[in-house]
N, C-alpha and C positions, 0 to 999 in steps of 0.2 A: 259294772263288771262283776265277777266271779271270787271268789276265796280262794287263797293254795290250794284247799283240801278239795274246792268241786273245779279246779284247774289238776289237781295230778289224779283226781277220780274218770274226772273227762278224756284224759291222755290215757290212762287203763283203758276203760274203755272204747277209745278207740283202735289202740294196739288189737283187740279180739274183731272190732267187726272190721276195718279196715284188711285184716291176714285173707277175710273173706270173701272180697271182692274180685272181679275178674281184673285181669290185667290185661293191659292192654292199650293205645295211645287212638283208636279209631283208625290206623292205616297212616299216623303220622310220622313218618320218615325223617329222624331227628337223632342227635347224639348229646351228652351233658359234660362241660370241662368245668373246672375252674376257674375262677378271674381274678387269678392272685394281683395283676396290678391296678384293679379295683379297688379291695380287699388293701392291700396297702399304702394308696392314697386314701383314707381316712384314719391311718394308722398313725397320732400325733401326739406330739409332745408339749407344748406350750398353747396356751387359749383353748379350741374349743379341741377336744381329746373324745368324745364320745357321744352318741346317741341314739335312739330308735326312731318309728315313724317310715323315716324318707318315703315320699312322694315325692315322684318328677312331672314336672310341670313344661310344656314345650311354651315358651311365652312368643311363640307365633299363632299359636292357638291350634298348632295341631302337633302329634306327636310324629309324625318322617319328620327327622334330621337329615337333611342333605351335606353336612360334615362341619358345618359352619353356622349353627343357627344355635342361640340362648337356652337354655334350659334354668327354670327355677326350682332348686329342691327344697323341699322343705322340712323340717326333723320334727320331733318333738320333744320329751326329756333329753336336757345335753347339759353336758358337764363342759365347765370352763375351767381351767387355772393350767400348771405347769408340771409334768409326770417327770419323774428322775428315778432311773434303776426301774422302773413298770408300775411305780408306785406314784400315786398324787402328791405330790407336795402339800401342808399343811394350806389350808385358807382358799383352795381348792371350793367349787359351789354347784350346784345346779340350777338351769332354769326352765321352762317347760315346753319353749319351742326356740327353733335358731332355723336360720336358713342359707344356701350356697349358691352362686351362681355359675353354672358350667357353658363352657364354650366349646361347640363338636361334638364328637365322639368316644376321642380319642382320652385316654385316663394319665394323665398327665398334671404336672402341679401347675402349671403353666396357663392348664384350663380352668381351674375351679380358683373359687375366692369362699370362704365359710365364714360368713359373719354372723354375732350375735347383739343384741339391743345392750346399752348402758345406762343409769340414770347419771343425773347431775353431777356426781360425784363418781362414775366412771366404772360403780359398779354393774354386774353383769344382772338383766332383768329379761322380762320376755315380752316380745314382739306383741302379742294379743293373748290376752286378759278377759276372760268371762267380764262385761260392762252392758248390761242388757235387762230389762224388763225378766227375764229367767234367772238371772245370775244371781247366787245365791255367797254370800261369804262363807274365804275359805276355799271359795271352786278356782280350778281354773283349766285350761285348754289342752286337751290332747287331740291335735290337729290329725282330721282326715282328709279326703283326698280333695282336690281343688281340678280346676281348668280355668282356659280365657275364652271367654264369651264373647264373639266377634258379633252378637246380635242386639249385644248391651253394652257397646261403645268399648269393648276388650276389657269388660271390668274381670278382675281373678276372683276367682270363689273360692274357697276353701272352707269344708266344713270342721266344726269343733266343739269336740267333745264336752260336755260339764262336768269335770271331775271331782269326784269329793273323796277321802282320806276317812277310812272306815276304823282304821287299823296301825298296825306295827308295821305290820309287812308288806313287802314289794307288791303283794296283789292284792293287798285289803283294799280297794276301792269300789266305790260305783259308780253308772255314767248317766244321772237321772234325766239328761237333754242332751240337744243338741241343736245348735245355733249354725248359723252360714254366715260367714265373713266374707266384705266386698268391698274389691282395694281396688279404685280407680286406675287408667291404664297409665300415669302420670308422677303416679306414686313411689316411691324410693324406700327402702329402709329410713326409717322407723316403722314408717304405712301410716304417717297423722289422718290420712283420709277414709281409712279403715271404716266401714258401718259395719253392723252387728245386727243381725237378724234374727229376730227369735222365730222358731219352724214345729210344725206337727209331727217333725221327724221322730220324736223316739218310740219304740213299739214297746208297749204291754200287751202283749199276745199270751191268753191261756195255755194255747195246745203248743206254739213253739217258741217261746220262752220272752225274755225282753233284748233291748240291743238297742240301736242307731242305726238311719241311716248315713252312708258315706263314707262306706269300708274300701267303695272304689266305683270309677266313674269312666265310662263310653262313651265319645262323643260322635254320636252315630249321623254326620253329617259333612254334606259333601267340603264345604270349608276346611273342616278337620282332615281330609285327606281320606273320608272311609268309601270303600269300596262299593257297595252296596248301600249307599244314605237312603234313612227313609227319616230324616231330620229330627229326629230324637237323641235328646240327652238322657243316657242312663244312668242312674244310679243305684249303688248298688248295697246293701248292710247287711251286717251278721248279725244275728240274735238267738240266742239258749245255748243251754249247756252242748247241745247237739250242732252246736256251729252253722247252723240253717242261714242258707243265701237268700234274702229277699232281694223285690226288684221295683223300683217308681221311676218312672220317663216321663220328662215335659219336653215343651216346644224350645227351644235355647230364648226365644223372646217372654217366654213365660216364666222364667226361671225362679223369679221373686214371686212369683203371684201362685202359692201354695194351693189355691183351689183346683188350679189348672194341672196339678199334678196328679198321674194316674197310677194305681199299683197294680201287679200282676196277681192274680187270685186264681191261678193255677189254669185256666182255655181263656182269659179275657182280662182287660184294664177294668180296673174297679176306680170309682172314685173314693171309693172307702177304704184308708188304710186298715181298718179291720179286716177286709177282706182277703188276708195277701194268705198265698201262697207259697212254700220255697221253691226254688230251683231246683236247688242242690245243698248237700249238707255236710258235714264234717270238713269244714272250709275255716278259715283265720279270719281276726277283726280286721286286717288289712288283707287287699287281693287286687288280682287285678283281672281284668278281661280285654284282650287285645282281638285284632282283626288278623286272623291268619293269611298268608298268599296265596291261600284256595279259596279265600272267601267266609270260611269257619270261622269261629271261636275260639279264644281260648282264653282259659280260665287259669291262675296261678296261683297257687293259696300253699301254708304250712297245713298241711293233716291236721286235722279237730286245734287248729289254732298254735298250740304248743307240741310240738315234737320231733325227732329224728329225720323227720319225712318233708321232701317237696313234692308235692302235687301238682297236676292239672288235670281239669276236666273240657271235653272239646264238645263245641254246642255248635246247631245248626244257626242260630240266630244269638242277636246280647240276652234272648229272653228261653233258649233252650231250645227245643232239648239238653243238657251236659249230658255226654254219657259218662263211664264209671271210672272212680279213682284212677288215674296212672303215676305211682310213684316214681319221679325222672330223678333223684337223688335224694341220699343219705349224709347227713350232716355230720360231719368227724367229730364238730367239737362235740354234739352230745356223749363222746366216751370219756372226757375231759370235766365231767359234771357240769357245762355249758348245756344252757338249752335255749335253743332257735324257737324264732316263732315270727308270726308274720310274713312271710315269703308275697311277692309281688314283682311282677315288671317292669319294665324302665324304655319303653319304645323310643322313646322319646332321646334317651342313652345309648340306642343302639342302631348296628350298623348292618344293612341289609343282609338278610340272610341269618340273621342272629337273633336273639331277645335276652340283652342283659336281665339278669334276677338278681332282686339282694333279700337277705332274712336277718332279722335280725339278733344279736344275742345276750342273754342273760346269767345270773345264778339263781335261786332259791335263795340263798344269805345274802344278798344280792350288798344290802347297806353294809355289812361288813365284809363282804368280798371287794368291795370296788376300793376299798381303803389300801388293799394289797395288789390290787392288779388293775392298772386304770383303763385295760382291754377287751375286759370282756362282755365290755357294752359298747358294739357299736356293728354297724353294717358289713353281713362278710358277703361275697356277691357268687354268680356260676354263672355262666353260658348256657342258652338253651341253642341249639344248632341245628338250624333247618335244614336237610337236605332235598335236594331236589330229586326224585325218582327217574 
């Protein structure tokens, strides 16, 4: 990952070339609310009280919800213990991934359950742990996006980051790999069936910068519900200061077998991840790309990662064209010295005609702010609103 200084160098300059761009949504006929009972159903006081990440996961293996079907989310950094007056209570913890299971649609406590892992002793720990040929001590998981593989006996994938602790601060880190985790379709919390896969995923790219793939993932087949299958799984990583969208697709039966994976190198599939290409760029580590009801794309990202801004860009295909920036909202809390980042989709959470978004949010003093306000980390959401012409 990046430093404060080339994270608020990066937000500069994006603020100048982003004022530049055209506006405009390609002719997509849409409006932007709020999801304040999103927004506060994860608004908690006792156990798990905060985190970033979320990915939603349809555990039928496609993301239509028909109003009654499971969803798995997944977090990453989450704080456990008990808030009183907005503030943490003493003994209070963090661990680095937790996860929720929701039923429907509908945003209700009724639907969701948010569990996090214990040891022996009942303290709070985390689901998956860097434990792999890569894993290096000291690291551990900032989970990226996952699916269920109906062609690998519904194993869940989820990839995950290797994180390593540069620093003092909230962004002194780096993310030197990244591994894919593979939870049998049988498995329950804890996940004992867990494997852990080491991957060619992480790029060292000269001209556009380093990153991971597994910022976010397509499952471009007709199982999955998509409209146009042409049986590829995408996925998709952010890498350089520049926020550059790369793109690799295998077969869903190939999914483990890394050779068979192909990158996009700007008119064609490489078998060379040195060869890639971006998409698109000034995009977030986390995004997403959903199937539009025309058949499009679409892309949902925070602007260069960290800022005031939601984005989307509409493609003809998971592999582009995107065409340019369209800022579909503006984030309150950044007047609040809160700063959003990560913005993505939640299809799988939402209800036709709609595309739930959540972003996430932080501070800059982040270790000493959350000591005073145990809120301002965690998923605030918006409606994207499709209308029909």
């Amino acid at each position: 990952m990046i430093s404060l200084t080339s994270i608020c160098q990066s937000f500069l300059i994006g603020i100048c070339i982003i004022s530049c761009l055209p506006v405009g949504a390609q002719e997509l006929n849409y409006s932007v609310e709020e999801a304040p009972e999103w927004t506060a159903l994860l608004h908690r006081t006792d156990g798990w009280f905060g985190a970033d990440g979320i990915f939603s996961i349809g555990l039928d293996g496609d993301d239509i919800n028909e109003g009654d079907e499971k969803t798995l989310i997944i977090f990453s950094d989450s704080f456990i213990g008990k808030v009183k007056n907005g503030a943490p209570e003493p003994g209070y913890t963090m661990v680095n991934n937790t996860i929720a299971y929701f039923n429907g649609t509908e945003a209700s406590e009724e639907n969701i359950s948010i569990h996090y892992n214990t040891d022996e002793t009942g303290e709070p720990i985390s689901y998956f742990v860097p434990n792999n040929p890569n894993a290096k001590e000291g690291q551990h998981f900032w989970l990226g996006d996952g699916f269920i593989n109906k062609e690998l006996d519904n194993t869940l994938y989820i990839f995950g980051y290797h994180v390593e602790w540069t620093g003092e601060n909230v962004f002194d880190f780096i993310e030197p790999n990244v591994s894919l985790i593979a939870i049998p379709s049988d498995n329950k919390p804890p996940f004992p069936g867990q494997r852990q896969l080491t991957t060619p995923l992480h790029v060292e790219n000269e001209q556009y910068g380093s990153g991971n793939f597994g910022s976010g993932i397509f499952v471009n087949t007709e199982w999955a519900g998509a409209k146009s299958p042409d049986g590829y799984v995408y996925v998709y990583g952010c890498i350089g200061q520049d926020k550059n969208v790369i793109l690799a697709r295998v077969e869903p039966g190939n999914f483990e077998d890394f050779t068979q994976w192909r990158y996009w190198a700007g008119d064609s599939w490489s078998k060379r991840i040195e060869d890639i290409v971006p998409i698109a760029n000034a995009a977030s580590n986390e995004l997403s790309v959903t199937e539009l009801p025309d058949g499009r794309y679409l892309m949902v990202f925070q602007v260069f990662g960290l800022s005031d801004k939601v984005g989307i860009r509409i493609g003809e295909t998971p592999y582009g064209p995107f065409g340019d920036i369209t800022e579909i909202y503006r984030t309150p809390e950044f007047d609040q010295g809160i700063w959003p980042y990560n913005a993505k989709a939640h299809p799988a959470l939402s209800v036709p005609g709609e595309l739930l978004i959540s972003y996430n949010t932080i501070t800059p003093d982040f270790w000493n702010d959350i000591k005073k306000d145990a809120h301002i980390y965690r998923p605030r959401f918006i409606k994207l609103i499709l209308n029909s012409k």
